[in-house]
N, C-alpha and C positions, 0 to 999 in steps of 0.2 A: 504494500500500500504506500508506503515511503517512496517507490519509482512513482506513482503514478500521479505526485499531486501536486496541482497547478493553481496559482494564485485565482481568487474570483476578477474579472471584469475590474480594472479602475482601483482592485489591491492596490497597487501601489504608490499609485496618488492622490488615495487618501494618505496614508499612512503618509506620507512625506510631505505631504500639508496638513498633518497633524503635527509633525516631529519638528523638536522645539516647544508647540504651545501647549499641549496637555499628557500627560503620562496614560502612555499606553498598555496596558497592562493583557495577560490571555488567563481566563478560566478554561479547562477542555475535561472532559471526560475521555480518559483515555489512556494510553500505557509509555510511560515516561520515554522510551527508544522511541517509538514512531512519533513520537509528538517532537522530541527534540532533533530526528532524521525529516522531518518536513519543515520547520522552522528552518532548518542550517539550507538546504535546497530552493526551497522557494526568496532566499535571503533575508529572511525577516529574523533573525535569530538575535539582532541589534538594535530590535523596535520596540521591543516590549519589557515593562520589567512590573509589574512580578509575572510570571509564567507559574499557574501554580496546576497542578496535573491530581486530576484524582488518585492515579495510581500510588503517587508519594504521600498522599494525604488519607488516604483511607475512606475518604466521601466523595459522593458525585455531587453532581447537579441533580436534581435543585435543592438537596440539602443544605440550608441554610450556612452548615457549618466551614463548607468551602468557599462560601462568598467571606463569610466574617477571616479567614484566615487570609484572603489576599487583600479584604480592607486593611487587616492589620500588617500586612506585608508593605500595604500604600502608605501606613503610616496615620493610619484613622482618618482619613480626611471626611469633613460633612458629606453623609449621604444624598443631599442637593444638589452635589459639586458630580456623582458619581453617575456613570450611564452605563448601562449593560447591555451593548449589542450584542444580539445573538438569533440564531436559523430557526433553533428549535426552541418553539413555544413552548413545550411541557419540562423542558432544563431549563433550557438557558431565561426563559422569561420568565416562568413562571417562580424560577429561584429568585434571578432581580427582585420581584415584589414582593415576595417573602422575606429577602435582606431588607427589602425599604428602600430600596434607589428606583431612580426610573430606568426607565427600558425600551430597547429600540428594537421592535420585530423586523430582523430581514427577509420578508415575505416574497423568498423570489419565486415560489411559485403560484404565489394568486390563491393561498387557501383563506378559508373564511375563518376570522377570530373567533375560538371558543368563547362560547355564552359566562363560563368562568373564568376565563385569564384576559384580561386587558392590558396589550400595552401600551405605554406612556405614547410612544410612537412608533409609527409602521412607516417601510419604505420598501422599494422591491428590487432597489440595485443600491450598490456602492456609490455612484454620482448621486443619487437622492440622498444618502446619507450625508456626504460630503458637503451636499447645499441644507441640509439641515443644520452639520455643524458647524459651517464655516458660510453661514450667508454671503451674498454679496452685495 
C-alpha cells in the first residue's frame, strides 16, 4: 500500500500555503511503517508535527483519547483555534466533535451528512478547503 499512494488533487498547495501560518499536524488510524512509508514518498514527512498514529497510541478514531493526546502534543492550544479535516465522517469527524473542535468534512464523494454527525464544514476538494482557509 506504501507503493501505491498518491497525494489528493491540490495536496500540495494547500499545504505550502499553509506552511509558515498554522501548524499542521496528522491524526491517522493506522500502522506506524505504512503511515511513516507514505508521509516520506508523497514528501510530506516535513509538514506536519505532531503525527500521532493509532498504532503507537493504543486508540483510534474517534476515541476521544487520540484527539486529546495530539492536542497535548500541540501544546493545549484553545479548541476554537483547532480544525479537524478529515474523509471519514464516523472517525475523523465524528471524533472532532466529540474532542470539541470544529471540523471540516472532505466530502469528495457527494455523500449525504448523517442525520447525527454534523460538521462544522463540508467541502468536496482540496481548492475548496484552501478558499475556506485562506480566503481571498
Amino acid at each position: 500500500m506504501g507503493d501505491i499512494c498518491q497525494p489528493l488533487p491540490g495536496a500540495r498547495a494547500l499545504v505550502d500555503s499553509l506552511s509558515g501560518k498554522v501548524n499542521l499536524g496528522i491524526i491517522t488510524n493506522g500502522f506506524t511503517e505504512l503511515q511513516s512509508i507514505r508521509l516520506s514518498r508523497t514528501g510530506f514527512q516535513d509538514a506536519f508535527s505532531p503525527v500521532v498514529i493509532s498504532e503507537q497510541l493504543g486508540k483510534a478514531k474517534p476515541d476521544v483519547a487520540i484527539f486529546n493526546y495530539a492536542l497535548s502534543l500541540m501544546g493545549e492550544p484553545e479548541k476554537h483555534q483547532v480544525l479537524m479535516v478529515g474523509d471519514n465522517l464516523h472517525s475523523d469527524i465524528l471524533g472532532g466533535i466529540n474532542a470539541g473542535i470544529d471540523t471540516c468534512w472532505l466530502n469528495h464523494h457527494g455523500v449525504e451528512v448523517s442525520d447525527d454527525i454534523s460538521p462544522s464544514y463540508q467541502v468536496s476538494n482540496l481548492a475548496e478547503l484552501q478558499q475556506l482557509l485562506l480566503p481571498s
